[in-house]
C-alpha angles and dihedrals in degrees: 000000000000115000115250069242090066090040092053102047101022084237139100118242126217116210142142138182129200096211119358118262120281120238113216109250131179109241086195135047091208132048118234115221080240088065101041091056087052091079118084096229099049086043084059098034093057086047102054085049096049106029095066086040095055106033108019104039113081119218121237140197137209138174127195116215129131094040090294139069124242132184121249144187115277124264123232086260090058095035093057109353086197135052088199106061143010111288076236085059100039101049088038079061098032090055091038089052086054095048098048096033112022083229153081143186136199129195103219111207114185137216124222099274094062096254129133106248104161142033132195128198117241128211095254088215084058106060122081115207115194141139117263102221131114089261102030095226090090141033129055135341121254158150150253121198131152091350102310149102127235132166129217103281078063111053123015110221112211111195120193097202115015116197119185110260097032122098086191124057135230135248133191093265083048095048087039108028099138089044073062102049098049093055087053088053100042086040082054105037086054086048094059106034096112107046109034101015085103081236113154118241078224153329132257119207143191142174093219131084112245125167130254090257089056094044086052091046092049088046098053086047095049097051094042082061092041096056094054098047084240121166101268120226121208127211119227114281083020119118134161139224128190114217104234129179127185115247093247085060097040080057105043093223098172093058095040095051091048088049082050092062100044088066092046088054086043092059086037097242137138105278083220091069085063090060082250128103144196131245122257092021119110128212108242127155078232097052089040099062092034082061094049090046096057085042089060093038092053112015119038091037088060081066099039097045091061091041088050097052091042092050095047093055094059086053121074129280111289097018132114147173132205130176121244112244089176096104087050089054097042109139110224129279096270096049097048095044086057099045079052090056093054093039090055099035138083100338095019120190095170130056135228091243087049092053099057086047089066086042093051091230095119 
């Protein structure tokens, strides 16, 4: 009986596959961190969060007495949070920790006075959170881990996106999950096109009518030619045509780039900082740092909010601590320079000294 192939094109087609085409499944109905950031563009996204957070965002501290709040100099917790690695080191994984998972957990140790004077990063899987009470739908907060039961004066926990309801919170690959699976699927399914899509190198074909035995037979011989790069003869009505596909097709680039910028909306970052863009957007320097700026505004101080409220209760009462978002928001040269010369001028209310202090130039 002739293929809906044959009826279609008046002509028999030759194939043969060695195993029938795979189709992608999902093996889990949940992503691990380990597997989003797998992806390229969730590596970099969580990059371009954490890395101004933990390097270019100076930590300050302020502590509130006589009716009024002062700044002061920063105590040794603020200073370097952790005794076991850099404060760079502990707030990138601190603020990885809250991408990937929603949540963080500090281990709080303790000196002899009773204050707080190292903190240590938990694994957020790790890391139970439950009420203690008989029913656990009331009573205090706290935590399982290792086997074993703390409370909150011994571990901080730190939550991204808090719902009523929720003692974890939630971060962009809990709220998407499936937008993430299926970039995983769609990152996997390009990788192996070629070798397990059940896609022919090519396609023999032929006006006559032959039987299933002698386009078995052709095929065997076709392929027996074919592995060993031998010149192939064709038999008369016969003719071959390879099965190409451009690269931008192979990769599927359009899908992949929409899928880029899904992941850019879901962090809340400029598509343009994943190499990818967005029509009807242009690429200005002015529509570059208005997008920054909106990506600080919205983004990084959804992170910083939760580390500075964290922070400050390990310190003691009345005191706080906030990040400075004043370098991220710095006009340009020419700007500042000019605001300078009005500060300092006729009716000056900066001074020169003060000036190259901002401009770290003391």
């Amino acid at each position: 009986m002739a293929t809906l192939w044959q009826r279609l094109t008046g002509q028999a087609r030759i194939e043969k596959r060695l195993a029938p085409p795979p189709i992608p499944t999902r093996s889990n109905s949940t992503v691990s961190t380990s597997s989003a950031l797998s992806l390229t563009s969730v590596y970099r996204a969580v990059q371009i969060i954490a890395t101004p957070i933990a390097k270019a965002l100076p930590l300050e501290t302020y502590r509130y007495a006589g009716g009024m709040e002062q700044r002061i100099q920063n105590p040794l917790l603020v200073t370097n949070p952790s005794l076991s690695e850099t404060r760079r080191d502990f707030l990138f994984a601190t603020v990885t920790s809250l991408a990937l998972d929603g949540n963080a957990f500090w281990f709080k140790s303790y000196d002899s006075r009773g204050l707080v004077n190292d903190l240590t990063l938990l694994p957020a899987s790790s890391v139970g959170v439950r009420l203690d009470g008989p029913t656990g739908m009331s009573g205090a907060k706290v935590f399982d881990y290792m086997g074993k039961t703390y409370t909150g004066a011994d571990i901080e926990h730190l939550r991204l996106f808090t719902t009523a309801g929720n003692l974890r919170g939630v971060g962009p690959v809990q709220a998407a999950s499936q937008d993430i699976l299926a970039a995983i699927d769609l990152r996997d399914f390009a990788a192996t096109w070629f070798s397990n899509a059940g896609v022919p190198t090519g396609v023999l074909q032929t006006s006559k009518t032959i039987n299933k035995d002698i386009a078995d037979e052709i095929t065997t011989a076709w392929h027996t030619k074919q592995a060993t790069r031998q010149i192939a003869v064709l038999a008369d009505g016969f003719s071959y045509a390879p099965v190409q596909l451009s690269p931008k097709d192979a990769l599927l680039t359009e899908y992949q780039s929409q899928v880029t910028q899904n992941i850019a909306r879901l962090f809340g970052i400029p598509a343009r900082l994943l190499l990818t863009g967005v029509d009807g957007t242009s690429d200005t320097y002015s529509n570059a740092q208005d997008e920054q700026r909106v990506m600080w505004l919205h983004t990084l101080m959804t992170y910083t909010d939760v580390i500075e409220d964290a922070l400050s209760r390990c310190l003691p009462r009345a005191t706080r601590v906030q990040f400075n978002f004043e370098g991220l928001f710095k006009a340009d040269p020419k700007q500042r320079f000019e605001t300078y010369a009005i500060a300092t001028g006729g009716a000056p209310f900066m001074t020169v000294e003060e000036v190259r202090q901002k401009e770290n130039m003391a």
